[in-house]
N, C-alpha and C positions, 0 to 999 in steps of 0.2 A: 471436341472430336474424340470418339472413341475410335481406337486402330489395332486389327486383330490381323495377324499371321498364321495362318492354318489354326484356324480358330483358338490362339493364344493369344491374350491382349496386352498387345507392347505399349511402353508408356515414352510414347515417342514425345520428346520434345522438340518443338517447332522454333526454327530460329530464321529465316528468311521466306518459308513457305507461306505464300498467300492463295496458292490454287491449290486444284487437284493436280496439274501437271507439274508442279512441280514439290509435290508430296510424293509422286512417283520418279521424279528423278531422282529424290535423297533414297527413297526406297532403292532401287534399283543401286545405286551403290555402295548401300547397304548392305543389300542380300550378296552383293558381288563379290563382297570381301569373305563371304561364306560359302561362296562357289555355288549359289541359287540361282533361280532365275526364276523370275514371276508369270505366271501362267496366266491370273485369273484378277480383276478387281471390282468389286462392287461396290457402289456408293449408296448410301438411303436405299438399302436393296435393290436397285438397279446395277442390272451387268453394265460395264465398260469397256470398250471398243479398244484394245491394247494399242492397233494401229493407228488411232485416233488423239490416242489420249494426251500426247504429248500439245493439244493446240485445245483442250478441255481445261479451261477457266474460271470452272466453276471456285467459289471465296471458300475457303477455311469454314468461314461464320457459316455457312447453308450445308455441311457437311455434321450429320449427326453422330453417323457409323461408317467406317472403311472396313471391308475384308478385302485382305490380301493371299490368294494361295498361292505357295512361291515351290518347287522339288530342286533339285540338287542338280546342276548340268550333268553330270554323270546319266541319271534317271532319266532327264531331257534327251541324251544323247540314243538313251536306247530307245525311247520312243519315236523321236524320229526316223531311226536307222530304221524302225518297224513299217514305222508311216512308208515312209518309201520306197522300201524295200519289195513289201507286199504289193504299192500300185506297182512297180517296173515287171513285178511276178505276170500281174494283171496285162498288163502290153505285150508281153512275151508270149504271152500263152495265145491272145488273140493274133500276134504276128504270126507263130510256128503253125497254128490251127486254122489258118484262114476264115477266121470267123469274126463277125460284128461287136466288139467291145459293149460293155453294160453302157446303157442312156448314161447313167450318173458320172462318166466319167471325165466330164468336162469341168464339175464340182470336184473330185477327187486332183483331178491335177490343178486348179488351182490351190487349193487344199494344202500340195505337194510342194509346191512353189512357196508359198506362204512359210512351210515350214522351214524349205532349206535356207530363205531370207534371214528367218527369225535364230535359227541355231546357227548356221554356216558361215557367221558375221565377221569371226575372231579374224581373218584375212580376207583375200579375194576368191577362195572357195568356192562360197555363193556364186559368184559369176560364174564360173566355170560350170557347176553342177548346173545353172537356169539354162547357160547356155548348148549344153547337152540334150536337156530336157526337152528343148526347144527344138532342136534337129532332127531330136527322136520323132517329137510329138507330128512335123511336119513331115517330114520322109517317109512317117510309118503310114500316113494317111487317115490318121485322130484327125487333124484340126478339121477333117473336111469327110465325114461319113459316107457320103456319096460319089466320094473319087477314088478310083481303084490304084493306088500307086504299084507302080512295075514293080518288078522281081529284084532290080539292083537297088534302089530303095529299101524296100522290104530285107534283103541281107545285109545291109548298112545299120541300116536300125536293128536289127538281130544282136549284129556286135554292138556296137554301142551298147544297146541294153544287158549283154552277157557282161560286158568288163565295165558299164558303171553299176550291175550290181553285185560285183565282186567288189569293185570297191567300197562302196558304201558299207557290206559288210565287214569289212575287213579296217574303217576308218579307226582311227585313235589319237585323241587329239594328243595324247603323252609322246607319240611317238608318229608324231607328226611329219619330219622329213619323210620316212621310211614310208608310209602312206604317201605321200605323195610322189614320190618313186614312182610307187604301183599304177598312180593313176597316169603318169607320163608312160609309163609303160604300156597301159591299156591302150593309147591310141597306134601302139604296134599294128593290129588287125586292121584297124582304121584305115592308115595310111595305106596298106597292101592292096585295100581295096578304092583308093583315091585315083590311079590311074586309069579305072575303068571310068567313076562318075564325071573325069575329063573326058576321057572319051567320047561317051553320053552327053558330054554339055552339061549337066549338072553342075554347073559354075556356082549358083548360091550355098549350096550345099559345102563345095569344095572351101569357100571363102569361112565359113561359119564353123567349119571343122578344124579350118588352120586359126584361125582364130582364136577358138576355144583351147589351143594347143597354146598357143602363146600365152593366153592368160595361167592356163595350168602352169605354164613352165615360170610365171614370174614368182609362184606362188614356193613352186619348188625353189628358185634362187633363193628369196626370202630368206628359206630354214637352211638351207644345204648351203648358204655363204659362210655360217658360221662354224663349219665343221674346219674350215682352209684348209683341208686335204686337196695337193697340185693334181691329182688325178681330175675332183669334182669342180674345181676350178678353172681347169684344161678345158671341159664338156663344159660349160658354161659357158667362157669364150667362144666354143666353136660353136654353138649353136646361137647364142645372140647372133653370131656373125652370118650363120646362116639365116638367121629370121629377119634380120635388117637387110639383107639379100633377097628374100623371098616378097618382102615388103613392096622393094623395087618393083618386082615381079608382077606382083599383084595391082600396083597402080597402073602400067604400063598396060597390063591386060594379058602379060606374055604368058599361055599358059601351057607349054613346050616348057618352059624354062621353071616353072611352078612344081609340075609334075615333077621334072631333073630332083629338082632343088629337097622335095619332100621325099622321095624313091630311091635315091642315090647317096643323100647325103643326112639327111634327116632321121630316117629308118635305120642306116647302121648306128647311128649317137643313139637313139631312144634302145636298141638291142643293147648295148652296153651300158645303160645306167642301170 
């Protein structure tokens, strides 16, 4: 088997690999140790399904030629940030403009999905940003071309889409806490406007936002544990102790006590971090 890396051919030697999949697991932590990531694989000039390939068994022995194109996470990161960036442009413009999104866009976001899977892996990010996506996509009234979503929908999704694509632009994985700060931050406007879609009944929504708040925030514990500054420590306790509260809350159905919990108590901790 010949095996080429952006068309330079490495002289890999095989010591336990008898497929392709697992010619791509050495690969991969390979390039990992060079801070790569692999984009692209072809076998006997057929492309390869990246998503697939881990369960592709095909033998060593029927393998002629491997190309591997692999860029540098860095290069990764600004391509995604692009990817994405430019659809949320795309949703924005069709929210503020009252106008019918391109046909393609149901391609484009899974597209967008795919990507924050494939980059946004190093923690639970990824969740957070799908789960965004996902409120956006439903609220704004994507999923469903022919239904007209209200006006507190439509400003829901407005924000969301202003402060997840401040964040996205502004991500860094070097400086990571601080990023995620901002993005615990962003559901600032969120929350402000949570008391309304109580109001409204808009319960799925309301459930899916807090949600998404908690995944953010374990994400931020994660990095902001290790700083043990008693300030960041302090808002950690209190807010676990309110989300473990609001849990209650939420099984119970109480949402008098939902509303308190995220408006009164949640909103001044998120103003101060």
């Amino acid at each position: 088997m010949r095996l080429f890396i952006n068309d330079t051919e490495l002289h890999f030697s095989l010591e336990q690999e008898k497929n392709v999949a697992d010619v791509y697991a050495s690969l991969t932590l390979l390039l990992d140790k060079e801070n790569a990531i692999i984009t692209d694989i072809t076998v006997n000039q057929h492309s390869i399904d990246l998503n697939n390939i881990s369960k592709d068994n095909t033998p060593i022995a029927d393998i002629e030629t491997l190309r591997v194109l692999a860029i540098s996470r860095t290069e990764m990161l600004l391509r995604s940030r692009t990817i994405i960036f430019e659809f949320l442009g795309q949703l924005l413009t069709a929210l503020k403009s009252d106008t019918l999104p391109p046909q393609n866009l149901e391609v484009e976001y899974k597209k967008v999905h795919t990507t924050i899977d494939s980059f946004f892996f190093k923690d639970s990010t990824h969740v957070v940003l799908s789960s965004l996506f996902e409120l956006i996509w439903n609220s704004g009234g994507f999923a469903n071309r022919h239904a007209s979503p209200s006006q507190l929908h439509i400003d829901v999704s407005i924000t969301l889409l202003t402060d997840l694509r401040s964040f996205i632009q502004n991500y860094s994985e070097e400086h990571t806490t601080e990023t995620m700060r901002l993005l615990l931050q962003s559901f600032i406007r969120s929350f402000r406007i949570l008391p309304q879609l109580l109001h409204a009944q808009y319960y799925k929504e309301v459930l899916q936002l807090i949600f998404t708040f908690s995944e953010a925030f374990k994400v931020y514990v994660h990095y902001a544990e290790k700083s043990m500054h008693p300030d960041t420590l302090t808002l950690i306790t209190n807010t676990t102790n309110y989300l473990s509260t609001l849990h209650d809350a939420i099984e119970a159905k109480d949402w008098i006590t939902i509303g308190d919990i995220c408006e009164y108590e949640l909103l001044p901790l998120l103003t101060s971090i």
